[in-house]
C-alpha positions in Angstrom: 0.0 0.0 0.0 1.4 3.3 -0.9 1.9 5.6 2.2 -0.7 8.4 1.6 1.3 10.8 4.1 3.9 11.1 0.9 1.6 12.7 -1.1 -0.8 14.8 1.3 0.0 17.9 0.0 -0.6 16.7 -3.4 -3.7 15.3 -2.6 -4.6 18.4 -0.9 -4.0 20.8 -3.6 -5.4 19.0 -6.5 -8.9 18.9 -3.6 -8.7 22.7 -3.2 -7.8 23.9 -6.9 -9.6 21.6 -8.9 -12.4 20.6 -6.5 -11.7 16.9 -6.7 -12.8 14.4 -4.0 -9.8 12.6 -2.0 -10.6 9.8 -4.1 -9.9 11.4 -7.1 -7.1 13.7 -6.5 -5.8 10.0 -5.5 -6.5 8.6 -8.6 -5.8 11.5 -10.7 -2.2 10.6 -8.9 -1.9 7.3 -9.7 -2.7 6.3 -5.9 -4.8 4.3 -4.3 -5.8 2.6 -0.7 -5.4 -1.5 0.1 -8.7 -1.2 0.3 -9.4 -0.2 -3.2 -7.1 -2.4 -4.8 -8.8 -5.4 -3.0 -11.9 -4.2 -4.8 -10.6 -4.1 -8.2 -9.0 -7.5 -7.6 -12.6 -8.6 -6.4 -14.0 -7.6 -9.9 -11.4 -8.9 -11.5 -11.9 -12.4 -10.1 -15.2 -12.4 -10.9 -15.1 -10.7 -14.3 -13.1 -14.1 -15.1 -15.3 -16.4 -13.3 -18.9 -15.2 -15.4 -16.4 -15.1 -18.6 -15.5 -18.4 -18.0 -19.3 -20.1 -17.9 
C-alpha cells in the first residue's frame, strides 16, 4: 500500500484547486488505498469467473 502521508499535499492541492474528492485527486495521482485495490481484484476475479461459464 502506498503511504498516503507522501503525497498529502498533493492530494490536498489538487482537492482545493480543482475541486476533486480525495478519491480522485488520488487517482488522478496514480494512488490508491489497500482497500481499493482489493476491490478491483474482487471484480477482476469475478469478471473471469462469469467469462469463464
Amino acid at each position: 500500500m502506498v503511504e498516503t502521508s507522501n503525497y498529502q499535499m498533493a492530494i490536498d492541492l489538487l482537492r482545493c484547486h480543482l475541486g476533486l474528492s480525495e478519491e480522485e485527486a488520488m487517482k488522478q495521482l496514480g494512488i490508491s488505498t489497500e482497500e481499493h485495490v482489493q476491490i478491483h481484484v474482487s471484480e477482476m476475479q469475478q469478471a473471469f469467473l462469469s467469462a469463464e461459464k
